[in-house]
C-alpha positions in Angstrom: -15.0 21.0 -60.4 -12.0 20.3 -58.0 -12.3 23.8 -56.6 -16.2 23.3 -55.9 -15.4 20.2 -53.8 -12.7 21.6 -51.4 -14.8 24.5 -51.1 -17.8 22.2 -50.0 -15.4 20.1 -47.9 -14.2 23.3 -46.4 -17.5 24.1 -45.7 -19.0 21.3 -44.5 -15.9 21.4 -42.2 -16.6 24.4 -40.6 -19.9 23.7 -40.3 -18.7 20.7 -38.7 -16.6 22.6 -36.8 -18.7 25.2 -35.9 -20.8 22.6 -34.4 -18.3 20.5 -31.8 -18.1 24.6 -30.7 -21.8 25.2 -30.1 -22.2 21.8 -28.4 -19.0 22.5 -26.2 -20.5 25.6 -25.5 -23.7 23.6 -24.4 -22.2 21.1 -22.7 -20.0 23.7 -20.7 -23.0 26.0 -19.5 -24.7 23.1 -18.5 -21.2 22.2 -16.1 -21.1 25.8 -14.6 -25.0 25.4 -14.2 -24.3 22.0 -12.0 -21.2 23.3 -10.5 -23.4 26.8 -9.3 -26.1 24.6 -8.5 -23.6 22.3 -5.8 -22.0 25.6 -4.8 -25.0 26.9 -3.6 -26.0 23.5 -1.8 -22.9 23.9 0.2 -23.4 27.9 1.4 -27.1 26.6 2.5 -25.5 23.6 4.4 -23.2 26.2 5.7 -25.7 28.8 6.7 -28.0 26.3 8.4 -25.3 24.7 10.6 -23.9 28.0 12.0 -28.1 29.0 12.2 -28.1 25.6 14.2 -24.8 26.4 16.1 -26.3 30.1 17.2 -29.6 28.3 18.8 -27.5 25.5 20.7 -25.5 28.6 22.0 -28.9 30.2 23.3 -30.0 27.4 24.2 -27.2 26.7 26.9 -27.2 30.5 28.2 -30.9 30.2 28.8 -30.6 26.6 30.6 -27.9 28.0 32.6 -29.6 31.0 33.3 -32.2 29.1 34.7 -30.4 27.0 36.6 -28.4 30.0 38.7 -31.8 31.4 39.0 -33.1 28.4 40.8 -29.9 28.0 43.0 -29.9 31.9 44.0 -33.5 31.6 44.8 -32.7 28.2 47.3 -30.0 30.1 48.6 -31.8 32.8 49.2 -34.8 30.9 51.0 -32.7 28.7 53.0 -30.7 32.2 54.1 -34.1 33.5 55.1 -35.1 30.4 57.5 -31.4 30.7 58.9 -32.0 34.2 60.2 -35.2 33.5 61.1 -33.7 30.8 63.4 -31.5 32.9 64.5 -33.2 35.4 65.5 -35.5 33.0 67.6 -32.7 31.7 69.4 -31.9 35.3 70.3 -35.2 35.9 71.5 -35.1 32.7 73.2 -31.4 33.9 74.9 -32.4 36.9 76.0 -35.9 35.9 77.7 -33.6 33.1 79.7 -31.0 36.0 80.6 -34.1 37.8 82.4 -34.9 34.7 84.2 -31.7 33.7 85.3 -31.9 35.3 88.8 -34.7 33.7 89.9 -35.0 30.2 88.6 -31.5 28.6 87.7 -31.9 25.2 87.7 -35.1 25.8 85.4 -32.7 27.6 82.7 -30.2 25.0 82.9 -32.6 22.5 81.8 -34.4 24.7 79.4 -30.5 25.8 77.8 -29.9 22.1 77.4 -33.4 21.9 75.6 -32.7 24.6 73.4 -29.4 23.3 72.5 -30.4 19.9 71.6 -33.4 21.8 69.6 -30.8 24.0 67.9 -29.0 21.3 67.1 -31.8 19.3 66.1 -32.8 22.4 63.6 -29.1 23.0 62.6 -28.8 19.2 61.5 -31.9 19.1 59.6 -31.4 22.3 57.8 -27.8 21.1 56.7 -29.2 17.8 55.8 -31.7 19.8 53.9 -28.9 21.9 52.4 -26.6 19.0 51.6 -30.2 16.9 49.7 -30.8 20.2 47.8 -26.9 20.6 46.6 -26.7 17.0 45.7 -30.2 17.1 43.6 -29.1 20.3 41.9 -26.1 18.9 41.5 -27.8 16.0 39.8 -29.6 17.8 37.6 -26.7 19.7 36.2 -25.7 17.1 35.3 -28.4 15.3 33.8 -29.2 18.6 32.0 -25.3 19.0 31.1 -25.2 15.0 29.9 -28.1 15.7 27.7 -27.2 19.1 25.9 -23.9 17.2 25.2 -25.8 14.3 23.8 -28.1 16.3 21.9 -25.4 18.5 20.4 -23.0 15.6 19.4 -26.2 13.9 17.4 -26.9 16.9 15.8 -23.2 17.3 14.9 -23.0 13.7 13.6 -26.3 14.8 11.4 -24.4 18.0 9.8 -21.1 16.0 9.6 -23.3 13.1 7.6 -24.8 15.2 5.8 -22.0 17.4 4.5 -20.0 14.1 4.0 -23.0 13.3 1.3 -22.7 16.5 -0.2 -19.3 16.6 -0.7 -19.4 12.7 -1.8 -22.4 13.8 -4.4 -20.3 16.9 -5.6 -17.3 15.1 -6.0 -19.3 12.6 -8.0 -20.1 15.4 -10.1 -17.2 16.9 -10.5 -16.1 13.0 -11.6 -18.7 12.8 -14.4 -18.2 16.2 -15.9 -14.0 15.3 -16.1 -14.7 12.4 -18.1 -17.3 14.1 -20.5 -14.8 17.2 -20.9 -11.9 14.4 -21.6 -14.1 12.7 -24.0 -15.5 15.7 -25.9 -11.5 16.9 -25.5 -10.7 13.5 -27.1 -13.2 13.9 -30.2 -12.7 17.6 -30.6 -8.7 16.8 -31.3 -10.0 13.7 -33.2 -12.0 16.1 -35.5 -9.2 18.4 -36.1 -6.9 15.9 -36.7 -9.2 15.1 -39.3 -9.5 18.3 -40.5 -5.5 18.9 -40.8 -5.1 15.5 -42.6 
């Protein structure tokens, strides 16, 4: 009768046993479950910031594509009405060079016209020039000022949001500790029992 009773306390032991095991085993597939489930949070959080860093980057070329375009196109333009000018004033040189013979005091006056004219154009065009420059100029910037805005926000969004990740992961990582420590805890409780 003494035999039958250790051999059911043995039993029920390593039933017991056998148990704390199968529920550890639970217990840690449902830790590498969470742990896989935050690890994969992270590579998407990864994967859509460098998707978000390759469109800022496109982004940028294009506007800066753009804006060379625009600047060799009012270069351009503003080359083209500088020849043209200049060609009119050779035009106008040369038909004054034909009349020089015959009426001098009437090319004088009409050189000092032309002058003052050229002049006149020459001013205007560089005022021109210098307005165009300076708006360009402000619009880089503007456009420059923006991006930077835009792209620090959107940083401070990642950066906020992988700060809550990490903060939820670590919480996780906190939780399952103290259930491992405390199913630790009971698991040497139980064979402590077991050995006494």
């Amino acid at each position: 009768m003494g035999i039958s009773k250790d051999s059911k306390s043995e039993k029920g032991k390593d039933t017991f046993k056998k148990e704390i095991i199968h529920q550890f085993h639970v217990i840690s597939e449902n830790i590498i479950d969470q742990v896989k489930g935050v690890a994969e949070g992270v590579a998407t959080l990864n994967e859509k910031v460098e998707r978000y860093r390759e469109e800022s980057k496109v982004e940028n070329e294009t506007t800066r594509a753009d804006l060379s375009q625009a600047i060799t196109h009012v270069h351009q333009e503003l080359s083209r009405a500088i020849i043209n000018v200049d060609q009119k004033l050779d035009r106008t040189r040369e038909e004054l060079k034909a009349d020089i013979h015959t009426v001098d005091q009437k090319v004088d006056r009409t050189r000092e016209e032309l002058k003052a004219e050229i002049q006149g154009v020459r001013q205007e065009l560089k005022t021109e020039i210098q307005e165009t420059r300076q708006e360009l100029k402000t619009e880089i910037q503007e456009t420059r000022q923006e991006l930077k805005t835009e792209i620090q926000e959107s940083k401070q969004e990642v950066l906020a949001a992988t700060k809550f990740s990490y903060a939820e992961l670590d919480k996780r990582l906190t939780t399952l500790e103290k259930e491992f420590l405390d199913l630790k805890y009971r698991f040497e409780k139980v064979e402590s029992r077991s050995t006494s």
